[in-house]
C-alpha positions as CSV (number, residue, x, y, z in Angstrom):
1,X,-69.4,34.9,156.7
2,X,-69.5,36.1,152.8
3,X,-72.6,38.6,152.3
4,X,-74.9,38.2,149.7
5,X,-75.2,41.6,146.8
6,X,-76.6,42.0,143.6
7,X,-75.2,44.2,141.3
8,X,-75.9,46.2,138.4
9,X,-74.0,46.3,135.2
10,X,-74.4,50.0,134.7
11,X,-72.2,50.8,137.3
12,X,-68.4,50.5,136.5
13,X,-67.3,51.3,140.7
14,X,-66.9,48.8,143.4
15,X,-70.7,48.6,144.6
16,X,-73.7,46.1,145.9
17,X,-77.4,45.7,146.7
18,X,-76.6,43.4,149.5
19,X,-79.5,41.0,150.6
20,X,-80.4,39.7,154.4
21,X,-77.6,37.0,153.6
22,X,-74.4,36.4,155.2
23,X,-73.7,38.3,158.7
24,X,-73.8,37.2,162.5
25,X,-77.4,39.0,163.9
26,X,-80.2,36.5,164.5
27,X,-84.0,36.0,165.5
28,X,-85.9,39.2,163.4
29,X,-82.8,40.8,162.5
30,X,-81.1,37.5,160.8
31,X,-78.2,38.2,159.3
32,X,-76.8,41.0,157.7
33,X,-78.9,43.9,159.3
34,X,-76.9,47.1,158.8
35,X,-79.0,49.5,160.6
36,X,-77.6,51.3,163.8
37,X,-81.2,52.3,165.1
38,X,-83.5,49.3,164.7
39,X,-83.2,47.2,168.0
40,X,-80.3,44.7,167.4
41,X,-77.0,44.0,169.2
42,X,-75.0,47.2,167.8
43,X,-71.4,44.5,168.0
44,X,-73.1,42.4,165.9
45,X,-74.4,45.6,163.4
46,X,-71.0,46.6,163.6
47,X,-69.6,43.3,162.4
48,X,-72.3,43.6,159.9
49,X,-71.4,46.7,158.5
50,X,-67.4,45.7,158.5
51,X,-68.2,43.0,156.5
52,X,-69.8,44.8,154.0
53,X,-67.1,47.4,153.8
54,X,-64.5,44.5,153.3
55,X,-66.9,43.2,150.0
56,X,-66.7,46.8,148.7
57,X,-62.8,47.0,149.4
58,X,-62.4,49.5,151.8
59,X,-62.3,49.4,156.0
60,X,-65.5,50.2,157.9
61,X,-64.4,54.0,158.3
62,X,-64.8,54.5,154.9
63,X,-68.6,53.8,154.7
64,X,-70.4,56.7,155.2
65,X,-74.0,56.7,155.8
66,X,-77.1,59.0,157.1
67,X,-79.8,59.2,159.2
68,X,-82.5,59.0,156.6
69,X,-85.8,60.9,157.1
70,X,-87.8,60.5,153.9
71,X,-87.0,63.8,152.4
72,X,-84.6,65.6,149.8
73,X,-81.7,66.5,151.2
74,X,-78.0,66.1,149.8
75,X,-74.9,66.1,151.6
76,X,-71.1,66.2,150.5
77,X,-69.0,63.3,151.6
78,X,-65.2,64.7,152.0
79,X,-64.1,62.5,154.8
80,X,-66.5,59.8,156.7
81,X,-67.9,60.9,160.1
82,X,-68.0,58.0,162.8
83,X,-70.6,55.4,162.4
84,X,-74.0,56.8,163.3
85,X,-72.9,60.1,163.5
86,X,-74.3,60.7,160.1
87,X,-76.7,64.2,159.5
88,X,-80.3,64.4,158.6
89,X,-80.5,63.5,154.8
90,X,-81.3,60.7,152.0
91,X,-79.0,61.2,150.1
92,X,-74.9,61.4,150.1
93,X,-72.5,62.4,147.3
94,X,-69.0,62.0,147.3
95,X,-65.6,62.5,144.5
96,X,-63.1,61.0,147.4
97,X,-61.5,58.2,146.2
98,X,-62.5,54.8,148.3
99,X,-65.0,56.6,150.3
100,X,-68.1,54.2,150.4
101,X,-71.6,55.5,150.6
102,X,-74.1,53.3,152.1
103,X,-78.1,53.9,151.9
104,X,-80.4,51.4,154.5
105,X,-83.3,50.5,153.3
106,X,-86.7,47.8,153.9
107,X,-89.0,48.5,150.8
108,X,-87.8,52.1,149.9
109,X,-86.0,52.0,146.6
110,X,-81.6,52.5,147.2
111,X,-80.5,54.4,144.2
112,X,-76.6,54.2,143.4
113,X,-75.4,56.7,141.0
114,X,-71.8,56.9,138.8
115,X,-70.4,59.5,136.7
116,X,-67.6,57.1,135.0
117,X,-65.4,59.8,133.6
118,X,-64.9,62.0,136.7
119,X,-65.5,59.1,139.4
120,X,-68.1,60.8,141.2
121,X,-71.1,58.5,143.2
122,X,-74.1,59.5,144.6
123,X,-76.7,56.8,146.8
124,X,-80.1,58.3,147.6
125,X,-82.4,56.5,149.6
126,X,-86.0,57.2,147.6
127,X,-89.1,56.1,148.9
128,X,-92.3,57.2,147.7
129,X,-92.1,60.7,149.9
130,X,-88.4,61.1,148.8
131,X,-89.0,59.8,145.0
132,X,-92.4,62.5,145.0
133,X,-89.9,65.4,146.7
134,X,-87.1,65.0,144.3
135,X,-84.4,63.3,146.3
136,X,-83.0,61.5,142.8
137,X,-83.0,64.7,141.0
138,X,-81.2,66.8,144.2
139,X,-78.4,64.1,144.0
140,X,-77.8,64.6,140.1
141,X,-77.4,68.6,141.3
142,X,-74.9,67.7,144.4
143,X,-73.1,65.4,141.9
144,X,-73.1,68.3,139.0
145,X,-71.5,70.5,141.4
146,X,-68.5,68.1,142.5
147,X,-67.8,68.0,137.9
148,X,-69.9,65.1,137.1
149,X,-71.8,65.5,134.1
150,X,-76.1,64.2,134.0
151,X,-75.1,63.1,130.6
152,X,-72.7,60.7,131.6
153,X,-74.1,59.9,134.9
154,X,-76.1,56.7,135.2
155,X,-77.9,55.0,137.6
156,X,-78.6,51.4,139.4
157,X,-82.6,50.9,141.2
158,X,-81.8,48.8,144.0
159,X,-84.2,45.3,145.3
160,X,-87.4,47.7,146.7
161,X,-91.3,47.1,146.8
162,X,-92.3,46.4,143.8
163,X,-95.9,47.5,141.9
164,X,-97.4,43.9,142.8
165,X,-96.8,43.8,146.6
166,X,-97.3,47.5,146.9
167,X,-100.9,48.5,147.2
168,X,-101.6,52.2,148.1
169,X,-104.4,54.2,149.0
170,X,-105.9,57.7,146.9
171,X,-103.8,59.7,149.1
172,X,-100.7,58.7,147.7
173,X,-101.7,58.4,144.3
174,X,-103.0,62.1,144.7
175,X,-99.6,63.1,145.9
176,X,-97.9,61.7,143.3
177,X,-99.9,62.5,140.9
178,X,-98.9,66.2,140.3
179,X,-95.4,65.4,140.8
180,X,-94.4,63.9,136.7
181,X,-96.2,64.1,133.6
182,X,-97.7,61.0,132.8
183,X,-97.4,59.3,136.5
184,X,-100.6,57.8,137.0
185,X,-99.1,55.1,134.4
186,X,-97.5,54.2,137.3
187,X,-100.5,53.1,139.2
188,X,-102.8,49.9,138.3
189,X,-106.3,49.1,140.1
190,X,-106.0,47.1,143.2
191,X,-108.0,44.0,145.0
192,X,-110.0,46.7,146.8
193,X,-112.4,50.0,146.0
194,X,-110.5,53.1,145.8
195,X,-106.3,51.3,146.2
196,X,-103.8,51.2,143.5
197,X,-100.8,48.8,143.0
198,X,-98.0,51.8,142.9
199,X,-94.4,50.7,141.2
200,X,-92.0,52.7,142.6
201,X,-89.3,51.6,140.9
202,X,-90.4,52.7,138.0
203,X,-91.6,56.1,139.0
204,X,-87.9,56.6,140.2
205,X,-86.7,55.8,136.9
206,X,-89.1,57.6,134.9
207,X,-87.9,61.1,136.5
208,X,-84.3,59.8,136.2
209,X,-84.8,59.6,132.5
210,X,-86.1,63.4,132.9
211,X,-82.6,64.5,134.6
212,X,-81.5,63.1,132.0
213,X,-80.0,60.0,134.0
214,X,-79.7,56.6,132.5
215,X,-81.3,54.0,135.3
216,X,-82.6,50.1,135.3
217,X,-83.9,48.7,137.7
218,X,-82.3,45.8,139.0
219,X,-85.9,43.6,139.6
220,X,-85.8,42.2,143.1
221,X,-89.1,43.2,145.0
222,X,-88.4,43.4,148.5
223,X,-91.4,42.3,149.9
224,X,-92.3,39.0,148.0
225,X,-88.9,37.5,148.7
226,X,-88.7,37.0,152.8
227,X,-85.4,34.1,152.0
228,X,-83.3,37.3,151.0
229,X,-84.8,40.3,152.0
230,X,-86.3,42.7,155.1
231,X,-89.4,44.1,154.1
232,X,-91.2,46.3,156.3
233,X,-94.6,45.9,154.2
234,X,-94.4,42.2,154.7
235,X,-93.7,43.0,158.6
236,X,-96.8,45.3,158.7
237,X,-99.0,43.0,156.8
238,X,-98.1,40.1,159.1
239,X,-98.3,42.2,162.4
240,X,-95.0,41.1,163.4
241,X,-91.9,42.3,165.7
242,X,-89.2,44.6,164.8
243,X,-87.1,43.8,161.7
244,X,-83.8,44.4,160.4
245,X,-82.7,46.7,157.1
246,X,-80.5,45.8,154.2
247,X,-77.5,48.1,152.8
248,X,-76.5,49.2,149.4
249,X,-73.2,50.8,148.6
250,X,-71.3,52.5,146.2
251,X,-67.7,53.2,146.8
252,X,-65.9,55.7,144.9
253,X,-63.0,54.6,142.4
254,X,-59.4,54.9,143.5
């Protein structure tokens, strides 16, 4: 099996968006689902995640990763805890050479982060709560304190939901609203009374720019593409089953 990944060309580091494409799971959770809590055969997760370690370079110990709870917290990877045995945070940061850090995602935005002069690497996991709480700004603090630099840091926007698949209600345009100058640019009328089309992606960019982070987005939308991607929108909207997650990683240069 050879998994699928995008990557960006902002990031000079060993790193990929990797799609649904190329591992062993099957029925919802066909192929390459690297999550350790969604349902599926944990051997064949594991053989998942191995194989995505062995595209970034580095054995399956090395890839660290989180249990991920929509908020805005940081942590400092040193050494890489067993798989699953990650703490409560969305975001990891890490100057240890071939360390991997790994950020699941099914719509949320995976944000991988490189300061090319000191080698540090950051992955946040932003979805609209995480984005709105400050998640992308917190890792550019946790990376600041390991000697990276904001000015030389940049940034990669993983495959998410994108503004056309991702229709929202007042609620979360209200909470978002107070949380950047200028964001309801980032919402567009919907089909129905009182929705908006939300684009994440570029919300997450936009207070990038204002930490004074260089980000693109690299324009896969999650939801609209079911050949190479788990969405849980697209999951919700069709009433179905359990699904699987995708992985994005950044390992840190030797």
């Amino acid at each position: 099996m050879t998994p699928e990944y995008l990557t960006s060309p902002l990031l000079a580091a060993p790193h990929g968006f990797f799609t649904r494409r190329g591992g062993v799971s099957a029925g919802p959770y066909a192929s390459l689902n690297c999550s350790l809590s969604g349902g599926d055969d944990p051997a064949c997760v594991t053989a998942n995640r191995a194989l995505v370690a062995g595209s970034m370079g580095v054995e399956l110990a090395a890839l660290a990763g989180v249990m991920q709870v929509h908020g805005a917290g940081v942590v400092c990877v040193t050494v890489p805890w067993p798989q699953g045995a990650g703490p409560r945070a969305d975001a990891m940061v890490s100057a240890t050479p071939g360390v991997a850090l790994g950020i699941i995602t099914a719509d949320c935005a995976p944000v991988l982060f490189l300061d090319p002069v000191s080698g540090v690497a950051g992955a946040a996991h932003a979805g609209w709560r995480g984005a709105a709480g400050g998640v992308l700004e917190a890792t550019v603090v946790a990376m600041r304190r390991l000697g990276a630099d904001p000015g030389r840091i940049v940034a990669a926007i993983g495959p998410c939901i994108a503004q056309p698949s991702y229709e929202v209600g007042d609620d979360l345009r209200d909470a978002v609203l107070p949380t950047l100058p200028g964001a309801e640019g980032f919402f567009v009328p919907g089909l129905r009374p009182a929705h908006w089309q939300f684009d994440l992606p570029g919300y997450c960019r936009a207070r990038l720019a204002l930490a004074g982070v260089r980000a693109a987005w690299v324009g896969a939308d999650t939801c609209a593409d079911a050949g190479r991607f788990f969405s849980h929108r697209r999951r919700t909207l069709a009433a179905a089953g359990p699904i699987g997650h995708q992985i994005s990683v950044i390992t840190v240069p030797v």
